[in-house]
HTML snippet that shows the backbone in 3Dmol.js (N, CA, C, O; Angstrom):
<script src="https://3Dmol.org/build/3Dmol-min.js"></script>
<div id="view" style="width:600px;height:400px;position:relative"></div>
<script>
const pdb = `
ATOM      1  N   UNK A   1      47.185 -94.377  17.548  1.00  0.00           N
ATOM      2  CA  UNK A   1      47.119 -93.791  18.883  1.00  0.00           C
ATOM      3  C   UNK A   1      45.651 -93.516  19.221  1.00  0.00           C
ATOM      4  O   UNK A   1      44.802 -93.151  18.408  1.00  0.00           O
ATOM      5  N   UNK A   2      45.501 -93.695  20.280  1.00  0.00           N
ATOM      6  CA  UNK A   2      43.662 -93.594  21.031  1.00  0.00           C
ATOM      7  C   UNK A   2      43.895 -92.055  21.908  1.00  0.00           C
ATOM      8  O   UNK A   2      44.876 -91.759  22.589  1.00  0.00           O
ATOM      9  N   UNK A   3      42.691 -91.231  21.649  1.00  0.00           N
ATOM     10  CA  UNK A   3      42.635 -90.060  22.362  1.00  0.00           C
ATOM     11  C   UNK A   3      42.219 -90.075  23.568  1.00  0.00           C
ATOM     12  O   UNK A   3      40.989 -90.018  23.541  1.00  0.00           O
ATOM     13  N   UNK A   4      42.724 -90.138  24.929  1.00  0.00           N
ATOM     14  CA  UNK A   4      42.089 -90.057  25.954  1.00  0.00           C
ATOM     15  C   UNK A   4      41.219 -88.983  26.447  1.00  0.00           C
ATOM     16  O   UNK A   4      40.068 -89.204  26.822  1.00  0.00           O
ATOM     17  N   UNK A   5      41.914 -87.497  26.449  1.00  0.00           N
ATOM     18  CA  UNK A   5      41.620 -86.830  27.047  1.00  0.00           C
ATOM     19  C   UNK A   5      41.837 -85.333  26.109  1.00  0.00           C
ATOM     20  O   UNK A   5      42.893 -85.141  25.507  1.00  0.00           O
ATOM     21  N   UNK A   6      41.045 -84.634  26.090  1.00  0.00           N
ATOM     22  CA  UNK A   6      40.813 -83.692  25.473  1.00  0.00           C
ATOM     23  C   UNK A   6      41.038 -82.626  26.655  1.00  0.00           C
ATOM     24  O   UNK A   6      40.362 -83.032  27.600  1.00  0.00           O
ATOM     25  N   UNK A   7      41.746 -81.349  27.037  1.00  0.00           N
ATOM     26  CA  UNK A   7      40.994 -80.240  27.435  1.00  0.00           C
ATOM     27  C   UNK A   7      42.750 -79.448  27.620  1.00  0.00           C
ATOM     28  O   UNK A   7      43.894 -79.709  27.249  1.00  0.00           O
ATOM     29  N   UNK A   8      41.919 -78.185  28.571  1.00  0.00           N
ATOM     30  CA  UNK A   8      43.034 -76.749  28.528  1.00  0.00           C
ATOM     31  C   UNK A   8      43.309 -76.924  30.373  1.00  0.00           C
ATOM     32  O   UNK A   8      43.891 -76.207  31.188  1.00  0.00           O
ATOM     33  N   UNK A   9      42.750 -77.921  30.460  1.00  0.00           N
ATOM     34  CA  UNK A   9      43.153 -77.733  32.211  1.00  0.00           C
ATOM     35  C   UNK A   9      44.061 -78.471  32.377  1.00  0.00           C
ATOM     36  O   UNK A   9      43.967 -79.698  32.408  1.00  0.00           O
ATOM     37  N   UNK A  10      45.392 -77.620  32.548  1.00  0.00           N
ATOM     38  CA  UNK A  10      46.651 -78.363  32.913  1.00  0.00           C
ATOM     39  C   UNK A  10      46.483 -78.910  34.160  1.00  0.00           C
ATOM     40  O   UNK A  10      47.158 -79.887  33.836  1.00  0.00           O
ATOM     41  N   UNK A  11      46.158 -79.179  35.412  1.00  0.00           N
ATOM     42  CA  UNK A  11      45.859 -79.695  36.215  1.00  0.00           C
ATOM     43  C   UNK A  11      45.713 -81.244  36.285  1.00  0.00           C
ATOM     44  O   UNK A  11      46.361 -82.051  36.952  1.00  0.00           O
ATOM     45  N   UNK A  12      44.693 -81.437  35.420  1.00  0.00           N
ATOM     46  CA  UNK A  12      44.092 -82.557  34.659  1.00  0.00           C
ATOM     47  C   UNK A  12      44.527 -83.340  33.915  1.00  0.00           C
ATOM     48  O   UNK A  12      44.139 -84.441  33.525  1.00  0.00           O
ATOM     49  N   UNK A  13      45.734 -82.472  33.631  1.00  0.00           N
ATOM     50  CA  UNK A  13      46.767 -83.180  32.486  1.00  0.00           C
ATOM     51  C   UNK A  13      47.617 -83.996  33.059  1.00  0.00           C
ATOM     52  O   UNK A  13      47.982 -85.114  32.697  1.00  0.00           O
ATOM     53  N   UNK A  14      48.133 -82.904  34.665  1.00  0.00           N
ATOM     54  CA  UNK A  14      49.240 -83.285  35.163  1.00  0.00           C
ATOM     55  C   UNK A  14      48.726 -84.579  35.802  1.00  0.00           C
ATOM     56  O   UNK A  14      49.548 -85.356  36.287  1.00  0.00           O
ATOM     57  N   UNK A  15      47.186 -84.906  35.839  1.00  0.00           N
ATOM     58  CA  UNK A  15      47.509 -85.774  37.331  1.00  0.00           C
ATOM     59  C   UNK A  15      47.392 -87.245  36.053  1.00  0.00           C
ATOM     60  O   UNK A  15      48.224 -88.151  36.014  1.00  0.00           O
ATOM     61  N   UNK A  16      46.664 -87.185  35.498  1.00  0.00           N
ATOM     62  CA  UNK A  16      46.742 -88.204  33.952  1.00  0.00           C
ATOM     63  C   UNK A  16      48.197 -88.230  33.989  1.00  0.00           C
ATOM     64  O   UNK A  16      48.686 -89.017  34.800  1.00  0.00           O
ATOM     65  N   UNK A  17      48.865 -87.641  33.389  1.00  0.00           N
ATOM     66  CA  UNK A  17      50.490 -88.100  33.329  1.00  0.00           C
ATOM     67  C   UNK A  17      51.008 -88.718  34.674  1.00  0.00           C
ATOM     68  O   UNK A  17      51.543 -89.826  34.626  1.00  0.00           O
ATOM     69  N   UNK A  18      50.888 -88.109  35.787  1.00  0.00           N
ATOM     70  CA  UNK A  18      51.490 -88.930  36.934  1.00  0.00           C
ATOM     71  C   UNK A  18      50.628 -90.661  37.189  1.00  0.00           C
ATOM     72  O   UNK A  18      51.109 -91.738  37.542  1.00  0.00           O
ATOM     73  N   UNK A  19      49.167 -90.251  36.810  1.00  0.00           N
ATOM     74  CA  UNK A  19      48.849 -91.559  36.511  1.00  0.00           C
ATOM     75  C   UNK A  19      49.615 -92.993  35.663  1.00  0.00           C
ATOM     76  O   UNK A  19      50.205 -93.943  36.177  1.00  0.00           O
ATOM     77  N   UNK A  20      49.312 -92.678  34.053  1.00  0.00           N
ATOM     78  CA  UNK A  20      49.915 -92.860  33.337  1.00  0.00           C
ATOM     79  C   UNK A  20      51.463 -92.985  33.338  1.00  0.00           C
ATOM     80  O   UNK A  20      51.760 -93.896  32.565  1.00  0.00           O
ATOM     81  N   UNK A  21      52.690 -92.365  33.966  1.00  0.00           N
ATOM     82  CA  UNK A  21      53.794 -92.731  33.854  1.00  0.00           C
ATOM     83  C   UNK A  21      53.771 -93.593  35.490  1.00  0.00           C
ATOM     84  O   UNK A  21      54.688 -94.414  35.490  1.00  0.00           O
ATOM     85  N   UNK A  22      53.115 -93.610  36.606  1.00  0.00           N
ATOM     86  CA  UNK A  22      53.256 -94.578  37.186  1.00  0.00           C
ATOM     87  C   UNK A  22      52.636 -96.045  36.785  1.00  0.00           C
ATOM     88  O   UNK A  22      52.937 -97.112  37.321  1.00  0.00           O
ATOM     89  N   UNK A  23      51.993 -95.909  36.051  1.00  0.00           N
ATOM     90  CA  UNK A  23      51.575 -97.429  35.345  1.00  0.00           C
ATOM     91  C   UNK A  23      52.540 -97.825  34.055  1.00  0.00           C
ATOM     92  O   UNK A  23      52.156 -98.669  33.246  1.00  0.00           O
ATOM     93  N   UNK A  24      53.813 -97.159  33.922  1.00  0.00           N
ATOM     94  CA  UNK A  24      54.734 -97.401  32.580  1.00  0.00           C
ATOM     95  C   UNK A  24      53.886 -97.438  31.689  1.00  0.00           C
ATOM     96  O   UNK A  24      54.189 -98.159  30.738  1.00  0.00           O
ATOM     97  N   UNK A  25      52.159 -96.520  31.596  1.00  0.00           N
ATOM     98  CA  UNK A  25      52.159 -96.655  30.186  1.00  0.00           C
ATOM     99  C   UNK A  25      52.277 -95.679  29.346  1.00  0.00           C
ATOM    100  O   UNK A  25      51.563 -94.697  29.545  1.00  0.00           O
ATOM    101  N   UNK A  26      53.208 -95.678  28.174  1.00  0.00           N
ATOM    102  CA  UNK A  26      53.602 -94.747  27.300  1.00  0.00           C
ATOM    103  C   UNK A  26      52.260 -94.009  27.045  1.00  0.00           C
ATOM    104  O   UNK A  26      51.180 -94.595  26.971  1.00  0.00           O
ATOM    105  N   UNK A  27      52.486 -92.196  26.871  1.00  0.00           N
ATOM    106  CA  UNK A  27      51.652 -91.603  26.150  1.00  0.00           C
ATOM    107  C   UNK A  27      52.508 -90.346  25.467  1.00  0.00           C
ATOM    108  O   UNK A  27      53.734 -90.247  25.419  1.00  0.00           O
ATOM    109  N   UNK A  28      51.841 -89.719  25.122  1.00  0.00           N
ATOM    110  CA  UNK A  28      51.655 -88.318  24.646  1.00  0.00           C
ATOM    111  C   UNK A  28      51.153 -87.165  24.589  1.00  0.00           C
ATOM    112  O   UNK A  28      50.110 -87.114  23.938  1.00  0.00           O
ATOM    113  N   UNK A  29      51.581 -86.024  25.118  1.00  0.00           N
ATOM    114  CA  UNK A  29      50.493 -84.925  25.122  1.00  0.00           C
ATOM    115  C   UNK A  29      50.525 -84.015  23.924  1.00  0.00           C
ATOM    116  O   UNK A  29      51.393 -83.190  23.635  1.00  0.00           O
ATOM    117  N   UNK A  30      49.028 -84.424  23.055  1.00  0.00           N
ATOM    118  CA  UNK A  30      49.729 -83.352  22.066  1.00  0.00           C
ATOM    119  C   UNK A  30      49.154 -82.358  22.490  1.00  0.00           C
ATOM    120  O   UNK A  30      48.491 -82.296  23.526  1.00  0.00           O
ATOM    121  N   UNK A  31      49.501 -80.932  21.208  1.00  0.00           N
ATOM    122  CA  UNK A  31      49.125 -79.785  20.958  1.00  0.00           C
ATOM    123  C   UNK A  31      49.468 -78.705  22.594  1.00  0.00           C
ATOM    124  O   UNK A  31      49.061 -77.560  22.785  1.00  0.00           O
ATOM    125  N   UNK A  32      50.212 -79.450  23.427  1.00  0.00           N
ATOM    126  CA  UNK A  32      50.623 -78.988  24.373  1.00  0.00           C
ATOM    127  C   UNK A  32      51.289 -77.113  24.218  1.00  0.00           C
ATOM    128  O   UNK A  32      50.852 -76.136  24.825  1.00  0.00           O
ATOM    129  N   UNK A  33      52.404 -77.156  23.229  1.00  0.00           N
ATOM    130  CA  UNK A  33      52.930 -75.613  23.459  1.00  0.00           C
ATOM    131  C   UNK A  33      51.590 -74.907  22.073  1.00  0.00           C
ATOM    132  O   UNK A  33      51.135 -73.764  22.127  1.00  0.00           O
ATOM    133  N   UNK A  34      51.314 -75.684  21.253  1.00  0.00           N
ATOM    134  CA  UNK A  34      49.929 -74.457  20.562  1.00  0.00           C
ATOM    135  C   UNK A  34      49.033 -74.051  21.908  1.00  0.00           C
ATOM    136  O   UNK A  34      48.656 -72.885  22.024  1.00  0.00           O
ATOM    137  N   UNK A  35      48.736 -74.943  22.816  1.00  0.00           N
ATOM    138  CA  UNK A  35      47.564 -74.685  23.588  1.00  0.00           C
ATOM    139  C   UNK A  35      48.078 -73.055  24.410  1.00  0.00           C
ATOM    140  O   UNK A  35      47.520 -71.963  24.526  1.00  0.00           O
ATOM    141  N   UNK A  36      49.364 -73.594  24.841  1.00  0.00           N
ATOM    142  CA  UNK A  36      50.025 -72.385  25.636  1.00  0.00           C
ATOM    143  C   UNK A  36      50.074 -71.309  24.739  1.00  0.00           C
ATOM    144  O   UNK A  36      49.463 -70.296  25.078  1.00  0.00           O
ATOM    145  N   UNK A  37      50.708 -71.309  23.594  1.00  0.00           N
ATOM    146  CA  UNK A  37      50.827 -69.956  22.764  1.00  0.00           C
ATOM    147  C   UNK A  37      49.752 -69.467  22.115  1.00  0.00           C
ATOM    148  O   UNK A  37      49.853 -68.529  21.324  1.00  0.00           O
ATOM    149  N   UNK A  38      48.256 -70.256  22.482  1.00  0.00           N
ATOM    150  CA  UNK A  38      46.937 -69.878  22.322  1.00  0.00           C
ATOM    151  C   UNK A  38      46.626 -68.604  23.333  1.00  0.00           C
ATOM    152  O   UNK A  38      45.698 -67.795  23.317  1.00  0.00           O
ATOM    153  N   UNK A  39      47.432 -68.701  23.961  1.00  0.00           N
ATOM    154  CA  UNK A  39      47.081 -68.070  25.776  1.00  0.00           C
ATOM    155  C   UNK A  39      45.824 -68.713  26.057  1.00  0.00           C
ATOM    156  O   UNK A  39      44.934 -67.863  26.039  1.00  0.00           O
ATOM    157  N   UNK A  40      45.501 -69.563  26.244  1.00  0.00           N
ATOM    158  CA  UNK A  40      44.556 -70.450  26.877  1.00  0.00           C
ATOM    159  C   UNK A  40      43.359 -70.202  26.607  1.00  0.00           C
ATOM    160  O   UNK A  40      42.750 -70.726  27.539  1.00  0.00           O
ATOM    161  N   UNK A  41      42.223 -69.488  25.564  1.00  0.00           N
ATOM    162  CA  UNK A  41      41.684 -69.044  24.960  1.00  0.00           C
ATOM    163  C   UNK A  41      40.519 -70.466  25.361  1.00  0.00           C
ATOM    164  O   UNK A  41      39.458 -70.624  25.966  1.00  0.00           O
ATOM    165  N   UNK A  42      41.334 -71.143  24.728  1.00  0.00           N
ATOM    166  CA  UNK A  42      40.093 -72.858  24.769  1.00  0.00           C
ATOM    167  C   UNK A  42      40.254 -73.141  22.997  1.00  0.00           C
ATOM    168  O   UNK A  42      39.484 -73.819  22.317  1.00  0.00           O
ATOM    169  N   UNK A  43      41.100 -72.634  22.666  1.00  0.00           N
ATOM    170  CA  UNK A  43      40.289 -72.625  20.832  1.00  0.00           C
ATOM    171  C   UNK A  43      41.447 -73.419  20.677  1.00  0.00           C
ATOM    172  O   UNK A  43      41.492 -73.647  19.468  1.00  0.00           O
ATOM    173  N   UNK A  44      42.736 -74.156  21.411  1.00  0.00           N
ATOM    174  CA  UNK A  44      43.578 -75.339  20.866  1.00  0.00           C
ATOM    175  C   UNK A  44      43.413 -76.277  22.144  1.00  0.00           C
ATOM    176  O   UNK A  44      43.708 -75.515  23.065  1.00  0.00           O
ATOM    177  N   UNK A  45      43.182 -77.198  22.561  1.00  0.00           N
ATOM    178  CA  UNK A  45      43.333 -78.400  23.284  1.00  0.00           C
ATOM    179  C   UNK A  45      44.319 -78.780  23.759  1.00  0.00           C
ATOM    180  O   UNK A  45      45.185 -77.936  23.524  1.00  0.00           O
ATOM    181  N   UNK A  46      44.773 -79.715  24.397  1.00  0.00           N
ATOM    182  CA  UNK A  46      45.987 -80.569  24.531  1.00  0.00           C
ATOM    183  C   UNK A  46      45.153 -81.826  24.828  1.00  0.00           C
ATOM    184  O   UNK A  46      44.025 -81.891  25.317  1.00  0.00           O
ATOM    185  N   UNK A  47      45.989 -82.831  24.410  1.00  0.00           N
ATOM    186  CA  UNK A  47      45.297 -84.015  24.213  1.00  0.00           C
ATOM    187  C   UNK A  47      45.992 -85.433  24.552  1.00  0.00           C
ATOM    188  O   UNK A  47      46.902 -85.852  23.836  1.00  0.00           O
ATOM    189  N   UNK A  48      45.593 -86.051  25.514  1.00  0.00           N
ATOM    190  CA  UNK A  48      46.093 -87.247  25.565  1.00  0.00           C
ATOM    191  C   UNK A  48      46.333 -88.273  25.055  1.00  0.00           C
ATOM    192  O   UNK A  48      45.766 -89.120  25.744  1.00  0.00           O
ATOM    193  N   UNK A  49      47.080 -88.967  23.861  1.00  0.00           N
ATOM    194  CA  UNK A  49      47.012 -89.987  23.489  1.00  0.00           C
ATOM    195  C   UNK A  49      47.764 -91.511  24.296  1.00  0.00           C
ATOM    196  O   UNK A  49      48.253 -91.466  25.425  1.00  0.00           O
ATOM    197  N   UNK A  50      47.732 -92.316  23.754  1.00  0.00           N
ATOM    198  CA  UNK A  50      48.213 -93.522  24.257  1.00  0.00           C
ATOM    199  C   UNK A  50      48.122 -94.526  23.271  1.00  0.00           C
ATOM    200  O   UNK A  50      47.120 -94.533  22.555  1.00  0.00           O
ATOM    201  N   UNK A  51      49.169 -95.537  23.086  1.00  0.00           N
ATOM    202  CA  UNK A  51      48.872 -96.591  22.079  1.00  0.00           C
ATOM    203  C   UNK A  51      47.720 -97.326  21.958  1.00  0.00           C
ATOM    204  O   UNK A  51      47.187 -97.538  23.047  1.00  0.00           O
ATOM    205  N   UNK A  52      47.107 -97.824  20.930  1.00  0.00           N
ATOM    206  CA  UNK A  52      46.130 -98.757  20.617  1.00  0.00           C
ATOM    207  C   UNK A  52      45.985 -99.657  22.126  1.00  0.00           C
ATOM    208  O   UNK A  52      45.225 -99.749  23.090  1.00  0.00           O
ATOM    209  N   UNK A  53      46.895-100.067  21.753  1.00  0.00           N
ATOM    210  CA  UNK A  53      46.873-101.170  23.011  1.00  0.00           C
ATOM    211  C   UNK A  53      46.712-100.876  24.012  1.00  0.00           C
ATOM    212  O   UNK A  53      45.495-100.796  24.180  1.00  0.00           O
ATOM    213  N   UNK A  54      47.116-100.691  24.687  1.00  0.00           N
ATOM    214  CA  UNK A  54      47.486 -99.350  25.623  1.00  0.00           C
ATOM    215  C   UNK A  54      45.564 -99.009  26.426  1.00  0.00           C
ATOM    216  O   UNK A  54      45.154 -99.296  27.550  1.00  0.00           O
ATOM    217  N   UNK A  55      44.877 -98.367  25.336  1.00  0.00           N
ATOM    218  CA  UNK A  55      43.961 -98.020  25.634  1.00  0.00           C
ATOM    219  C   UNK A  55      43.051 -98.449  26.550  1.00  0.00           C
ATOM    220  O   UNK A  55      42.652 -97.625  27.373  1.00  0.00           O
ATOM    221  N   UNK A  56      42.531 -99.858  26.589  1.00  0.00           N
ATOM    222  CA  UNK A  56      42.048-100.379  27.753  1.00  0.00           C
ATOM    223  C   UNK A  56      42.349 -99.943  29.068  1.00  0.00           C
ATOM    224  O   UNK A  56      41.627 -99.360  29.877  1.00  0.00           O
ATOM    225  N   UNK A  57      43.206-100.214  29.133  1.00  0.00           N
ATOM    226  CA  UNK A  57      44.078-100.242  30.683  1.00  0.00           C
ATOM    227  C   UNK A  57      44.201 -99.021  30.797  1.00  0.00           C
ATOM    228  O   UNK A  57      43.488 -98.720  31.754  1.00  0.00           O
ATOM    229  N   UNK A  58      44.719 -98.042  30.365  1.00  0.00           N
ATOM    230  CA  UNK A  58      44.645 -96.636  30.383  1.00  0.00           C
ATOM    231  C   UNK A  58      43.127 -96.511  30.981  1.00  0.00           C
ATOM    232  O   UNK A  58      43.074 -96.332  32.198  1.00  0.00           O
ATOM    233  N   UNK A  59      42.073 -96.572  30.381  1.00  0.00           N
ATOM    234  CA  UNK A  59      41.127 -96.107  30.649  1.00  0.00           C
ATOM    235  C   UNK A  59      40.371 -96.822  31.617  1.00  0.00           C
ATOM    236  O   UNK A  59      39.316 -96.266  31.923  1.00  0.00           O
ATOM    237  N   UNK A  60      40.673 -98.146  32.312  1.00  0.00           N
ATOM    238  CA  UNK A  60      40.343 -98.185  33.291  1.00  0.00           C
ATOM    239  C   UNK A  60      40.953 -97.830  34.806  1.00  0.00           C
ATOM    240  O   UNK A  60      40.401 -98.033  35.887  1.00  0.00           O
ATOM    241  N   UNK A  61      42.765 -97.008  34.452  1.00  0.00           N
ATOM    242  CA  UNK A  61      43.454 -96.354  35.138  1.00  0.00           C
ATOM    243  C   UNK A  61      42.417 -95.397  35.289  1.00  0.00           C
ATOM    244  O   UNK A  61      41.618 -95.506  36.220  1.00  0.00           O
ATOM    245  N   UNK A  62      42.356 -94.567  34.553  1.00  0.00           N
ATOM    246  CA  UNK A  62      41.374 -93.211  34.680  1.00  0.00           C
ATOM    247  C   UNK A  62      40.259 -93.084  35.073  1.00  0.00           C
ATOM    248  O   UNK A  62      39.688 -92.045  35.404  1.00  0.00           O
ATOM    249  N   UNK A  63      39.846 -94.222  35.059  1.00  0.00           N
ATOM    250  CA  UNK A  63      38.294 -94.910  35.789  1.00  0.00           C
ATOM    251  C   UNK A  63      38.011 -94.566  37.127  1.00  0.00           C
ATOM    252  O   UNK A  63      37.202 -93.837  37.702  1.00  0.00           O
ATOM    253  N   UNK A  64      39.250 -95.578  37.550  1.00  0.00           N
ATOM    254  CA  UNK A  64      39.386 -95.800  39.270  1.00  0.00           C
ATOM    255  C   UNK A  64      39.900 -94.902  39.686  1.00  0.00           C
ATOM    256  O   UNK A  64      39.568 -94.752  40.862  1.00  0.00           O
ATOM    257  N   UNK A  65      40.710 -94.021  39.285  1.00  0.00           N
ATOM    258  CA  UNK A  65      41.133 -93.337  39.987  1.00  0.00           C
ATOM    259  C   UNK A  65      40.313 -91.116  39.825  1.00  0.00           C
ATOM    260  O   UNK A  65      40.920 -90.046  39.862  1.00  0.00           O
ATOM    261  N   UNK A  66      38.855 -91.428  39.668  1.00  0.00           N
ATOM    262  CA  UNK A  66      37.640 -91.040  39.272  1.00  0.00           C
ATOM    263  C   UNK A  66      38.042 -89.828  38.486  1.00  0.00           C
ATOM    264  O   UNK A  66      37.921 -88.668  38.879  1.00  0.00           O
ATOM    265  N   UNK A  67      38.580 -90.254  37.227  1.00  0.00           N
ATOM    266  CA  UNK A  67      38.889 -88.827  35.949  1.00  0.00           C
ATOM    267  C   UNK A  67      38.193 -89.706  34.985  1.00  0.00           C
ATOM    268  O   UNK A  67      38.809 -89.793  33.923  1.00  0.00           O
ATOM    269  N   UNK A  68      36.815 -90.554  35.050  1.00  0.00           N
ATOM    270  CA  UNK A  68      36.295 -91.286  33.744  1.00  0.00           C
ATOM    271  C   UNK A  68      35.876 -90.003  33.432  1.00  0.00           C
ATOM    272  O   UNK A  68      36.844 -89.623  32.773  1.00  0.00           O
ATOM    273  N   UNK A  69      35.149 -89.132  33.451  1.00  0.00           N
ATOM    274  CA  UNK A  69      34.508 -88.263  33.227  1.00  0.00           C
ATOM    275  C   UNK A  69      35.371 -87.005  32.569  1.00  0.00           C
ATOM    276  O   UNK A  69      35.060 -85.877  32.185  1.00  0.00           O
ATOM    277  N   UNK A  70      36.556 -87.726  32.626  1.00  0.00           N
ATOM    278  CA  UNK A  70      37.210 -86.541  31.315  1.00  0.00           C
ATOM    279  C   UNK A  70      37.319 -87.365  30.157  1.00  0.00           C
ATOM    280  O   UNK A  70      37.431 -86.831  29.053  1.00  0.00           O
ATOM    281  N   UNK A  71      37.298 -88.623  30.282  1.00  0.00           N
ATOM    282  CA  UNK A  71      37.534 -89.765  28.771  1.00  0.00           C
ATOM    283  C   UNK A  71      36.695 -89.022  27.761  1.00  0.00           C
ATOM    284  O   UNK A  71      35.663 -88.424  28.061  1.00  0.00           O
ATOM    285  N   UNK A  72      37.213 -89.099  26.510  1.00  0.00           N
ATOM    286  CA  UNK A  72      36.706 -88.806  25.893  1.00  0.00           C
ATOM    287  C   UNK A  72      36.367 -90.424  25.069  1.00  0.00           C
ATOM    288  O   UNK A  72      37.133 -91.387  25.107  1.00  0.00           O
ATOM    289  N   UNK A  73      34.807 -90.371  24.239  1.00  0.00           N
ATOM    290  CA  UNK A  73      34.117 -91.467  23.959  1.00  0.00           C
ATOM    291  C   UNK A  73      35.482 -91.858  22.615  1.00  0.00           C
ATOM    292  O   UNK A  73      36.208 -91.112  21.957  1.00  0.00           O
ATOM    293  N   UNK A  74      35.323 -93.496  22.673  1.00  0.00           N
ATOM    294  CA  UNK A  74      35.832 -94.178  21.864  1.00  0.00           C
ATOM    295  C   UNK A  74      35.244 -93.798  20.478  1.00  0.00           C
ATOM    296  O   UNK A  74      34.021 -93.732  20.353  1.00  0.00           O
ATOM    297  N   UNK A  75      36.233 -93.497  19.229  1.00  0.00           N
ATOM    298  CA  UNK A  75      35.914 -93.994  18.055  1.00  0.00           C
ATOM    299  C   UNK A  75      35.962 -95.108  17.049  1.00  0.00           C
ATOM    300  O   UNK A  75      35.395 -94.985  15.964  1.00  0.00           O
TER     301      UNK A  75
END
`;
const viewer = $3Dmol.createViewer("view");
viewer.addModel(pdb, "pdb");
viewer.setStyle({}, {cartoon: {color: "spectrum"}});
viewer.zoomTo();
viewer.render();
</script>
């Protein structure tokens, strides 16, 4: 799985997922209920993943539609 997106702003999350499930491409949000039962502190994340494959296209979804600037860099 490739990490897209790192952060605590559900906002950001939501519009990535409406992205993402209108392009059918599968993801995942982790660390989603730690982040909440953090009370939002910043000290757990939620995190976008998406398949290997996947990743390209994902991230030029997120491109165009101007959230590059939450990508987090490829490893």
């Amino acid at each position: 799985m490739a990490e897209l997106v790192r952060t605590n702003n559900v906002g950001v999350i939501a519009a990535i997922e409406a992205l993402l499930s209108g392009e059918d491409i599968p993801y995942q949000v982790a660390d989603r209920t730690m982040s909440a039962l953090e009370g939002s502190i910043g000290a757990i994340q939620m995190r976008v993943l998406v398949r290997d494959d996947d990743e390209e296209r994902a991230r030029e979804l997120l491109t165009d539609a101007d959230l590059g600037n939450w990508l987090r860099e490829r490893r």
